[in-house]
C-alpha positions as CSV (number, residue, x, y, z in Angstrom):
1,X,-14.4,-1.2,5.7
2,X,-14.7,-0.5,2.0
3,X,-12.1,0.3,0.2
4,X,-12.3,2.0,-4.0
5,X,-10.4,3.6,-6.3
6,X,-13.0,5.3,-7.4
7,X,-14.2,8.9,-5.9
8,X,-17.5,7.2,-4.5
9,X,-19.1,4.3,-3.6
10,X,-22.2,3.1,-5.7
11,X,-25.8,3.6,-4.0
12,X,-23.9,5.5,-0.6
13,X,-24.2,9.0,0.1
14,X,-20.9,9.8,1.6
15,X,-19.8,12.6,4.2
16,X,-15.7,13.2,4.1
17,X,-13.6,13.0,7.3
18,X,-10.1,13.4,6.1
19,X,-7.4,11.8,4.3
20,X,-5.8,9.2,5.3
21,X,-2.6,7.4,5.0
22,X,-0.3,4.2,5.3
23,X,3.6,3.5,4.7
24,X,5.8,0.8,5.2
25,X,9.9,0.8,4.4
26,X,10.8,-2.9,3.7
27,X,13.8,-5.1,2.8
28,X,15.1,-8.3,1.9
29,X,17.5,-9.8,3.3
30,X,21.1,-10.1,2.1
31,X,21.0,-13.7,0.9
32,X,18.0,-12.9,-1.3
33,X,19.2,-9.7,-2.9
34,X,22.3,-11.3,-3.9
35,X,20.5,-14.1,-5.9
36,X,18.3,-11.3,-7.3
37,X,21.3,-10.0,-8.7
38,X,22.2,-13.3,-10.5
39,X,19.0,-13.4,-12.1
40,X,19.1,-9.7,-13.3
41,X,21.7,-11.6,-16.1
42,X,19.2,-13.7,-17.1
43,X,15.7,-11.7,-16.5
44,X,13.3,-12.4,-15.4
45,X,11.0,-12.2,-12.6
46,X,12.6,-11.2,-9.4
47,X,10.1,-13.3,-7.5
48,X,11.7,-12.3,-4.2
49,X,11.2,-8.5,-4.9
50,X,7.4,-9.2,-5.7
51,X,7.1,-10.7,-3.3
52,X,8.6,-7.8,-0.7
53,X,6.8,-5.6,-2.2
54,X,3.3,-7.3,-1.8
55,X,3.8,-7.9,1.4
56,X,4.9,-4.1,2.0
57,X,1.6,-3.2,0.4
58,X,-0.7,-5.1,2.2
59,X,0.8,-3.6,5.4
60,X,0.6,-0.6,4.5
61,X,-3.2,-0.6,3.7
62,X,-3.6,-2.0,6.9
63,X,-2.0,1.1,8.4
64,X,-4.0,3.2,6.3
65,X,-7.3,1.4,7.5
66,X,-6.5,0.8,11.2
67,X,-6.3,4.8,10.9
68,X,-9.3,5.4,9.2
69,X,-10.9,3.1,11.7
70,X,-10.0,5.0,14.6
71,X,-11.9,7.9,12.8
72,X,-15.0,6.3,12.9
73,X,-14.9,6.1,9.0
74,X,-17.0,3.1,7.0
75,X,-14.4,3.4,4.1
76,X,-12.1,4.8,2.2
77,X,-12.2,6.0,-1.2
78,X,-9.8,8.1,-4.3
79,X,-6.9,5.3,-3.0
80,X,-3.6,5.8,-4.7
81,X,-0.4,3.9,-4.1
82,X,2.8,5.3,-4.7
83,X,6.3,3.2,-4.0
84,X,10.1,4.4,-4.5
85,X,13.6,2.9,-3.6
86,X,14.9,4.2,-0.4
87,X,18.2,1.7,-0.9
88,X,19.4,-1.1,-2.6
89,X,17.2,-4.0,-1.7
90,X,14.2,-1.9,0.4
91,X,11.4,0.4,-1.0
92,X,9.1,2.3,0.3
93,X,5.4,1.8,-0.3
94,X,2.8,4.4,0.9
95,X,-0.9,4.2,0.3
96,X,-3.2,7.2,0.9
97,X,-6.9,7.7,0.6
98,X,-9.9,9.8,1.6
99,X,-11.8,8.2,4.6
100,X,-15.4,8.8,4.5
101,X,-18.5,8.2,6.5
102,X,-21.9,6.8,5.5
103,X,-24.8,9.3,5.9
């Protein structure tokens, strides 16, 4: 599966299925959001948080492939990743894109 930000994919004429789409919720748990809040008076990275949220995002993209999988597509292209905080400690991250089909 190939997956761009970009509206096309160099050298492949592409037919458009639909759009498609992936979203996680995610948290920390309690021991790490405290310490995160001890190093918000210091700054610095909140390694923890990065770390949440990369994991988040990489399941969400799987999501979003596994459905444009079962569509039969060969990619997925225009991808666009959006994130907010649904509570203190957990976010949201979505990830949406337009699967597509090699001609």
């Amino acid at each position: 599966m190939i997956l761009v930000s970009t509206d096309f994919i160099t050298g492949k004429n592409l037919e458009t299925i639909q759009i498609v789409k992936g979203s996680i919720v995610q948290s920390k748990h309690m021991g790490k959001d405290i310490m995160a809040g001890f190093k918000t008076i210091v700054g610095g990275e909140l390694k923890g948080y990065s770390d949440m949220i990369n994991e988040a995002r990489a399941k969400a993209t799987k999501r979003m492939v596994e459905e444009a999988g079962e569509l039969g597509a060969d990619g997925v292209i225009n991808i666009r990743y959006a994130s907010s905080t649904v509570m203190q400690g957990a976010a949201e991250v979505m990830v949406y894109g337009t699967a597509v089909k090699f001609k």
